[in-house]
VOPAGU-2260 file (C-alpha; in pm, 1 decimal, decimal comma):
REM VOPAGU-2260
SITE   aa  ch    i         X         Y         Z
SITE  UNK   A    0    6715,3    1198,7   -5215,3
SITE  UNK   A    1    6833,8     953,3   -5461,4
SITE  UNK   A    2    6966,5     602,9   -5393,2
SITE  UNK   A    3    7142,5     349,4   -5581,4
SITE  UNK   A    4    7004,4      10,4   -5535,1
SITE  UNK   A    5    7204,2    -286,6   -5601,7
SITE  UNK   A    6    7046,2    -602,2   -5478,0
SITE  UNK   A    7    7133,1   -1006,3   -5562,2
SITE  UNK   A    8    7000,7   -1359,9   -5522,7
SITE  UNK   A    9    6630,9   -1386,7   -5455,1
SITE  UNK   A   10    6592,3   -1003,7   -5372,3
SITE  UNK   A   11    6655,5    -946,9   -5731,5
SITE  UNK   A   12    6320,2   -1097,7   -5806,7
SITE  UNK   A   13    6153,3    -859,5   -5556,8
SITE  UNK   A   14    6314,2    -509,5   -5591,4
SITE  UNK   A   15    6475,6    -391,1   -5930,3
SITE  UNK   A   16    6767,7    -267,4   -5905,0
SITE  UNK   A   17    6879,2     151,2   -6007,8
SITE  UNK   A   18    6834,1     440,8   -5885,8
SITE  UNK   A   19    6542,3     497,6   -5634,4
SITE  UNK   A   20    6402,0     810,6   -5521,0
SITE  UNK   A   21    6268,9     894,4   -5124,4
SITE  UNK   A   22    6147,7    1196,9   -4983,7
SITE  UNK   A   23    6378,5    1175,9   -4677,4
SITE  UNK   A   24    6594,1     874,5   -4566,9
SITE  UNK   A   25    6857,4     947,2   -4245,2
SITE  UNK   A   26    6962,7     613,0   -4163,1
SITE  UNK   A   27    7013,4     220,3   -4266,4
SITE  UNK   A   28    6701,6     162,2   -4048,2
SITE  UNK   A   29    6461,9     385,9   -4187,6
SITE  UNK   A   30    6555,7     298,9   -4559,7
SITE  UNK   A   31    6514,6    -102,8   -4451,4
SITE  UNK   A   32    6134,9       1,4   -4315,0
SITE  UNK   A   33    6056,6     211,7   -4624,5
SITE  UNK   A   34    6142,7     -51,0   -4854,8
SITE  UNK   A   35    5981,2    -286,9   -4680,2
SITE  UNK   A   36    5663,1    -100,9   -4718,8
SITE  UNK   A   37    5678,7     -34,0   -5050,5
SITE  UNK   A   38    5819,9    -414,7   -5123,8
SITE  UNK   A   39    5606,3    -634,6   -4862,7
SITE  UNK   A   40    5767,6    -970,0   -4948,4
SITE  UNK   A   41    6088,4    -840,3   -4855,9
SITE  UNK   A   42    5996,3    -815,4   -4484,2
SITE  UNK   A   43    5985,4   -1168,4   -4518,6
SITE  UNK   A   44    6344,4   -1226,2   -4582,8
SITE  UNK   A   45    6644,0   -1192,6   -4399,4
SITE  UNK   A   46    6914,5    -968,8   -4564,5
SITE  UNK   A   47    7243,2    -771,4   -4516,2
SITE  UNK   A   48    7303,2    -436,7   -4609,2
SITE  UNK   A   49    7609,4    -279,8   -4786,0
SITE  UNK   A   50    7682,4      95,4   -4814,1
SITE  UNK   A   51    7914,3     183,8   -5094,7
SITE  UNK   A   52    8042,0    -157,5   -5082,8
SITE  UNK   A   53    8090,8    -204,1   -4704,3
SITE  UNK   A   54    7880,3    -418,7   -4509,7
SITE  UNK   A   55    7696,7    -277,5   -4266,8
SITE  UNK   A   56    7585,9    -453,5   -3913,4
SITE  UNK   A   57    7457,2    -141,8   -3741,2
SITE  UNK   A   58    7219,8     139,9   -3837,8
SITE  UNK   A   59    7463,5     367,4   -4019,1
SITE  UNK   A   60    7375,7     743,7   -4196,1
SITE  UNK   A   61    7223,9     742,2   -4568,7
SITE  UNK   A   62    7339,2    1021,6   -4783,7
SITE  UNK   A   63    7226,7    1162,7   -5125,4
SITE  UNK   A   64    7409,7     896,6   -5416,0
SITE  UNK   A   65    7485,1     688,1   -5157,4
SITE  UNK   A   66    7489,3     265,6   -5323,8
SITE  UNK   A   67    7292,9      49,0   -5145,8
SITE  UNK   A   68    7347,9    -303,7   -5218,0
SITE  UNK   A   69    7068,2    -521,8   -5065,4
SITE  UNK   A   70    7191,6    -901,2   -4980,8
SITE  UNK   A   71    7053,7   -1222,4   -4908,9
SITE  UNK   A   72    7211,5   -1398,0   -4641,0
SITE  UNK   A   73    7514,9   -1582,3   -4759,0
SITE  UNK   A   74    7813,5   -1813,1   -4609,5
SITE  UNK   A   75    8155,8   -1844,5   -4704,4
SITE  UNK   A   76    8353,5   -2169,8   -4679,1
């Protein structure tokens, strides 16, 4: 399965972004823990998730060419 990774801020300095490959992703949760594995520091952070450009505040399916954009947290005014 191949993912589009999108991430900003800090998380940029952590995880390039493109296209990533997995062997089998079903959900928002299980990406979050396998990038966390193979990106320790970012277990350390808090972040939001957006799928295709909707952000996500639940554990929500991953498809094949699905964008993943990988947030820190951030505050509007």
């Amino acid at each position: 399965m191949e993912i589009d990774i999108i991430t900003f801020g800090k998380i940029s300095e952590i995880i390039p972004n493109g296209i990533m490959s997995f062997a089998a992703v079903t959900d928002t949760d299980e990406l979050k823990a396998i990038l966390e594995q193979r990106y320790p520091q970012l277990a350390g952070i808090k972040y939001k998730l957006a799928l295709n450009k909707t952000l996500i505040q639940e554990n929500k399916p991953v498809t094949d060419g699905v964008t993943v954009a990988i947030m820190p947290p951030f505050s509007g005014g």
